[in-house]
C-alpha positions in Angstrom: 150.2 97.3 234.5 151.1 94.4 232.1 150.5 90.9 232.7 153.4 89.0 234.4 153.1 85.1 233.0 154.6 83.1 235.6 157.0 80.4 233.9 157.1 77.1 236.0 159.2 73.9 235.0 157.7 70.7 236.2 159.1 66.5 235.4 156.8 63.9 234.1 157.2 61.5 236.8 156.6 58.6 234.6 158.6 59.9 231.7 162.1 60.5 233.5 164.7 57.9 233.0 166.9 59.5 235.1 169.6 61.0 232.8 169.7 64.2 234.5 170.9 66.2 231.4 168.1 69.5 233.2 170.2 69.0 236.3 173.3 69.5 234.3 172.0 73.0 232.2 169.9 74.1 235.0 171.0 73.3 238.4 169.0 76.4 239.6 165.8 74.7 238.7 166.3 70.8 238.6 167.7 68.3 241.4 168.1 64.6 241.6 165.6 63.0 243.6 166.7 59.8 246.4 166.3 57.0 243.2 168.4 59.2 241.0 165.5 61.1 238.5 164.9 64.6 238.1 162.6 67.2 240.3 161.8 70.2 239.8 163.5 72.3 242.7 160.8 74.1 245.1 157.5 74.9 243.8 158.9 74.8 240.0 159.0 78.9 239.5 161.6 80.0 237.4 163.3 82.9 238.4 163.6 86.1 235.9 166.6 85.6 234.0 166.9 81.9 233.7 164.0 81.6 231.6 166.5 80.3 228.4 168.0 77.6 230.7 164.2 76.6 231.3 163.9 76.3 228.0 167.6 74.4 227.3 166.3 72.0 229.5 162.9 71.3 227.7 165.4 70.8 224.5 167.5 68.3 226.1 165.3 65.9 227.6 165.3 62.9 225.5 162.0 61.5 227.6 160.0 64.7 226.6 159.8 64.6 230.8 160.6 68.4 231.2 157.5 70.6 231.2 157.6 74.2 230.8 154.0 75.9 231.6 153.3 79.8 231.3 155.7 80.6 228.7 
């Protein structure tokens, strides 16, 4: 059986200036929190098949905030 790496997208709290642009490529995976920055939705798993948009998200963050483990 081969190894299954679990990808999981987390935000560095004290990196995220609230501009929201991982919302905006991957709604499925980021939300706003109540003061307006970026969370990770759930427990941060991304789903098979939005493993790119994980990655899109990484690319766009100007703060470096969006982390992307297990990939």
């Amino acid at each position: 059986m081969p190894d299954v790496k679990i990808m999981r997208v987390s935000i560095a709290a004290d990196r995220c200036q609230g501009h929201n642009r991982c919302c905006l490529v991957a709604p499925e995976l980021f939300e706003a929190d109540d003061e307006g920055n970026a969370k990770a939705r759930g427990d941060g798993i991304v789903a098979a098949g939005l493993e790119q948009k994980a990655r899109l998200a990484v690319a766009n963050c100007p703060e470096h905030a969006v982390r992307l483990t297990g990939a």
